[in-house]
N, C-alpha and C positions, 0 to 999 in steps of 0.2 A: 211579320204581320202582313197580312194581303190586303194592299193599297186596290179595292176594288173600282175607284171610278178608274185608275187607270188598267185597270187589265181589261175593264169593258172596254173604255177607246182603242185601246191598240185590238182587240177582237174585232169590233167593228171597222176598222181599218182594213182589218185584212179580211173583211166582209166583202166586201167594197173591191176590195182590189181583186180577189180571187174570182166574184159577179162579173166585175167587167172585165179581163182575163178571156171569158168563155164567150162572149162579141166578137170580141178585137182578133182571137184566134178565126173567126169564120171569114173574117175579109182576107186572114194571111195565107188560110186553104186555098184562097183563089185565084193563087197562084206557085204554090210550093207545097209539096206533098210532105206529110207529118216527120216521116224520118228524116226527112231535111231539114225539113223549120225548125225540129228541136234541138240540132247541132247549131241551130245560131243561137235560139231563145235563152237556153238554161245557158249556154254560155256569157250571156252577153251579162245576164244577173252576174255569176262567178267572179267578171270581171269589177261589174263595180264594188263587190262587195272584196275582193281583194282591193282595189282602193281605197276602200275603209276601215281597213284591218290595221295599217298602221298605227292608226288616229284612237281603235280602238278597242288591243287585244294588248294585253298587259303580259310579258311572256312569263313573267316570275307566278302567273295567277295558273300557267297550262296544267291542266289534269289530263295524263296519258287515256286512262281510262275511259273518260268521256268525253276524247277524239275519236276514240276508239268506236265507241258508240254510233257517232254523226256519221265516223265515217262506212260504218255500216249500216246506218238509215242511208248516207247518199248511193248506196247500188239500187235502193228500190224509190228514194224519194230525192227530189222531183225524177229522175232519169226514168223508171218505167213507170209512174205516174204520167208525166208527160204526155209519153207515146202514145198512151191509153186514150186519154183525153182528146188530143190532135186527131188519134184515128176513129173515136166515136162521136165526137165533134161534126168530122166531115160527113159519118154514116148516117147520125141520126141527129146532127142540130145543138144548137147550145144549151137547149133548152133541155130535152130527156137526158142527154150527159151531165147536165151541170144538176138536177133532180135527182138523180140516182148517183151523185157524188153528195147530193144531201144526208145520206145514210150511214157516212163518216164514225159522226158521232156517236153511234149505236155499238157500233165495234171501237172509239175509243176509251170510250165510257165504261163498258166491260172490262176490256185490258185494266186503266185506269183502279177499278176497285180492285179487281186483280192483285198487280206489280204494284200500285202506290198504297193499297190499303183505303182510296180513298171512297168516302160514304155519296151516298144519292139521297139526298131528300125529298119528300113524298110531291112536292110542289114543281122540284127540277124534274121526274119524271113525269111527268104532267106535261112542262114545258116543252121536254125533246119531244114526248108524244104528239103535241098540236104542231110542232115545227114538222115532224114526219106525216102525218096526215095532211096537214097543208100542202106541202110537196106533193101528195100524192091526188089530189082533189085538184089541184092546178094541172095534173097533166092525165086527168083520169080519160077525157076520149083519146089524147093521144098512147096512153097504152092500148087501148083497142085496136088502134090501128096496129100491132104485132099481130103478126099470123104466129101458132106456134112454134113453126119454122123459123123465124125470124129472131125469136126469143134469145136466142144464142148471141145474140148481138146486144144484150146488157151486161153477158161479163163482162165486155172490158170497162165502163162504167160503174160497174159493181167490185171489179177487182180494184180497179182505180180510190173507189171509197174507202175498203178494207183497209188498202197500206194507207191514205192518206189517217183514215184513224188508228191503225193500230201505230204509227210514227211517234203520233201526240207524245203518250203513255213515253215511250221510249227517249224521245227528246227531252221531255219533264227531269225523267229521269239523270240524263244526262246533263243538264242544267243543275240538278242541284250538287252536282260533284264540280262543276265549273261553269258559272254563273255568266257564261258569256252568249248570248243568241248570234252574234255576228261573228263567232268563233265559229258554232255548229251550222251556219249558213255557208260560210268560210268553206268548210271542210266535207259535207256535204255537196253542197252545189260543187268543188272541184271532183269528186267522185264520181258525182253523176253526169260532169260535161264528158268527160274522159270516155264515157260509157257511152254516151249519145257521139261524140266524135268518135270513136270508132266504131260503132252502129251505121252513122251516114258512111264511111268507107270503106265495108263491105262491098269483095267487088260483087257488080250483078245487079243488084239492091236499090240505091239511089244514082241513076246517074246523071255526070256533071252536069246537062245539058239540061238537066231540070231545074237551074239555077235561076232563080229571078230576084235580081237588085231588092226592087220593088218589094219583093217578097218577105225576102232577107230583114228588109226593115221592118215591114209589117211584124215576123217572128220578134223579132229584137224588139220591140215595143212592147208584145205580149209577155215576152224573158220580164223585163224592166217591172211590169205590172205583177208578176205572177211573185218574183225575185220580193219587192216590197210587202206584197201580204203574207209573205212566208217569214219573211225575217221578223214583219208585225206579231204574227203567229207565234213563232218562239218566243219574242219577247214575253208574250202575253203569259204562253206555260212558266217562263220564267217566274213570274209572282203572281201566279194565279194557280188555281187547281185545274186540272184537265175537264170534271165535272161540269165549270163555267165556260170555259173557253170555247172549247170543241162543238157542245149544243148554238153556240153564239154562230159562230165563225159556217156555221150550218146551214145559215139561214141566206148563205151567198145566192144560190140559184131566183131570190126574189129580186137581188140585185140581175140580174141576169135576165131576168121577166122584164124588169121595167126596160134594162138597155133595148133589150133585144126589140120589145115592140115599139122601141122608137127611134132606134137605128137600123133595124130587119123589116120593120113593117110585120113582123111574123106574129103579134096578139092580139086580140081587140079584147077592150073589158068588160063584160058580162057578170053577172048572179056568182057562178060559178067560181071565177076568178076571183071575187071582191071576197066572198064566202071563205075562201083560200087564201086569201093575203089577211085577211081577219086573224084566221086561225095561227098561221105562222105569227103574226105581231103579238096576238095572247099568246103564244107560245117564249116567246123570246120578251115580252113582259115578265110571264113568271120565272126565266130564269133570273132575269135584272132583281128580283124582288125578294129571292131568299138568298 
């Protein structure tokens, strides 16, 4: 039976964390370039959440199968999610990266009815629709500002979105062969450090000299933040359908609005804006409500 008020908390959690994530990443740009920062960030998660694996993997409970799984989400999730992010982050802002990573749910959602069978009702498309049109009402001069040259600079934001939601569907999946979130973070996140560490030591690529303490922390901060809405996130597929989750967990880049215009100084709020965070909150009402 799906315990609903807790799969909305822990979604909203990982609201929150993944929102402020895409701030806290623009301070650590300014001073350490993406390919670097992500060999500390995702690792730094990896490790605490190997610290918690004692406390809270049960080995007589291991399903090879959906190891198996995590650990073939961990080549594309967080590891080339990551990079994607850091490096469209830097290009274009927290703000159009973390908005075009709102489109997640649109490609989990599909998968989702797909691979789990599972239904949309008439109220939840409704919901993801005002959460995506809010998104896009929030940042509508700043897509003007793309020449169509430019344009090419939303895949990585847009590819970024796709594996973030097509994971969902697969991790659900995988949870219900072995009910552990802090297994599939586990196992995942060690995949995907493995992949960003040897990413940063390519020779050529990052070098040493780009190293900055300061920096390092900042990454590792962002890892710790990013590392907690993820494992929020599984939890939540864990007794929740993807349908609710995914649309929820969507609505991060509002958190990301507010940080940003009050740690960036980058938004003032206007008609426009207010109109747009309307639409997103009736949007993420009607999912709360069916």
């Amino acid at each position: 039976m799906v315990n609903s008020p807790l799969v909305v908390l822990l979604a909203l959690f990982s609201t929150f964390g993944f929102g402020a994530a895409f701030v806290l990443t623009q301070f650590a740009l300014r001073r350490m370039s993406p390919r670097l920062g992500a060999a500390f960030s995702v690792p730094t998660s990896t490790l605490l959440f190997w610290c918690l694996a004692p406390f809270s993997i049960d080995p007589a409970e291991v399903n090879l199968s959906a190891a198996g799984l995590f650990a073939v989400v961990g080549l594309l999730f967080p590891a080339a999610v990551t990079l994607s992010n850091f490096a469209s982050n830097r290009l274009m802002g927290p703000n159009i990266t973390g908005a075009v990573g709102g489109l997640a749910p649109v490609f989990a959602v599909l998968l989702a009815m797909l691979l789990l069978r599972e239904h949309l009702r008439l109220l939840q498309l409704f919901g993801i629709s005002a959460i995506v049109a809010g998104l896009v009402l929030i940042y509508r001069g700043q897509w003007q500002a793309f020449t169509v040259k430019g344009l090419w600079l939303l895949a990585l934001p847009l590819g970024s979105s796709a594996v973030r939601g097509f994971i969902q569907p697969v991790i659900k999946l995988g949870l219900e062969r072995w009910q552990s979130p802090i297994a599939a973070v586990v196992i995942g996140y060690t995949v995907s450090s493995a992949v960003l560490i040897l990413a940063a030591l390519v020779p050529g690529r990052t070098p040493v000299r780009n190293f900055d303490p300061r920096g390092a922390l900042w990454f590792a901060v962002v890892g710790l933040c990013n590392g907690s809405a993820v494992l929020s996130m599984y939890a939540a597929l864990g007794c929740g359908p993807v349908t609710l989750v995914s649309p929820l967990i969507a609505a991060y880049p509002l958190v990301t609005l507010l940080l940003s215009s009050r740690f960036l100084k980058r938004e003032s709020v206007d008609l426009q804006l207010i109109t747009a965070m309307a639409t997103m909150v009736g949007g993420v009402v009607l999912l709360l409500i069916t």
